[in-house]
C-alpha positions in Angstrom: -8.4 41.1 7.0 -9.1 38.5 4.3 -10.6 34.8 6.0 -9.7 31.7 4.4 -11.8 28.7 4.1 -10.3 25.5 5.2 -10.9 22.3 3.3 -10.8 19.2 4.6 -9.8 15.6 2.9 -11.5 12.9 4.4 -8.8 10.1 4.8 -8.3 7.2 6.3 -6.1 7.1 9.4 -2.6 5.4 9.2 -3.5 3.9 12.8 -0.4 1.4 13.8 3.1 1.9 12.5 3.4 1.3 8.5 5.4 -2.0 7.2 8.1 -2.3 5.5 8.0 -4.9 2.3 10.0 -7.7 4.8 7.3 -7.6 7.3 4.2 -7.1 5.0 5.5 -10.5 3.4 5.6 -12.2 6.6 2.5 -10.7 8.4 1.0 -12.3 5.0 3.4 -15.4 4.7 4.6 -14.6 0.8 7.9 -13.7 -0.4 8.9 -9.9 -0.7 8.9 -10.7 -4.7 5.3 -12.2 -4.7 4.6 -8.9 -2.5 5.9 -6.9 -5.1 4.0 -8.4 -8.1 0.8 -8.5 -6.1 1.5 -4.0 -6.0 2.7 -4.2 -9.4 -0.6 -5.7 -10.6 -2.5 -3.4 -8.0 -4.2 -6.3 -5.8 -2.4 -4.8 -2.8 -1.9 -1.1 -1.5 1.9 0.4 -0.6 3.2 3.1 -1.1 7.2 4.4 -1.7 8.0 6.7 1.0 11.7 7.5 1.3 12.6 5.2 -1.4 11.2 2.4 0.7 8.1 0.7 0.2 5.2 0.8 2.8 2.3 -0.3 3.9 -1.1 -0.2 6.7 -2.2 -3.5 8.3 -5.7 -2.3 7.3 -4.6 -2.2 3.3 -3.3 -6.0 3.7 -6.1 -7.2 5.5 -8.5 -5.7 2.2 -5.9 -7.7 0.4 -6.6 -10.6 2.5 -10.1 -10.6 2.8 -10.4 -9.8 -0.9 -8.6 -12.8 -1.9 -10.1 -16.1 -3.3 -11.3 -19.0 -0.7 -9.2 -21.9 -2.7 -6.2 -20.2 -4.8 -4.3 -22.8 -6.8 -1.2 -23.4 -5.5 -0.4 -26.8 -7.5 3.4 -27.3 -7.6 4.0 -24.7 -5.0 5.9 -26.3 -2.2 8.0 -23.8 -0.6 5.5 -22.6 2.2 5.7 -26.0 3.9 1.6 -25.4 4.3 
């Protein structure tokens, strides 16, 4: 009888429920475009399951923590902030 070794991959647990793009824009109050350019430029982590983007709460909060103190929003009006 032949034993195998098991490997294990240490990886971060999903925890919560992932997002889908609509409510990873509003958990970070953007549009689901400026969501999508943020992945596109890699700033924020998702992934494609099922033809559907997702994403962990802990992956947007790196995204949010990462971000610059003062961004320059000059012009940009449609937040209402």
């Amino acid at each position: 009888m032949t034993t195998q070794k098991r490997t294990t991959i240490d990886v971060a647990p999903i925890g919560d429920r992932l997002l889908t793009l609509h409510e990873a824009a509003e958990v970070l109050r953007l549009t689901m475009r400026t969501v999508r350019g943020y992945v596109k430029r890699g700033e924020i982590k998702g992934k494609i399951i099922g033809k559907r983007w997702r994403f962990r709460r802990a992956d947007l909060a790196a995204f949010f923590e990462s971000a610059p103190s003062n961004w320059d929003f000059a012009g940009k009006n449609d937040h209402g902030d």
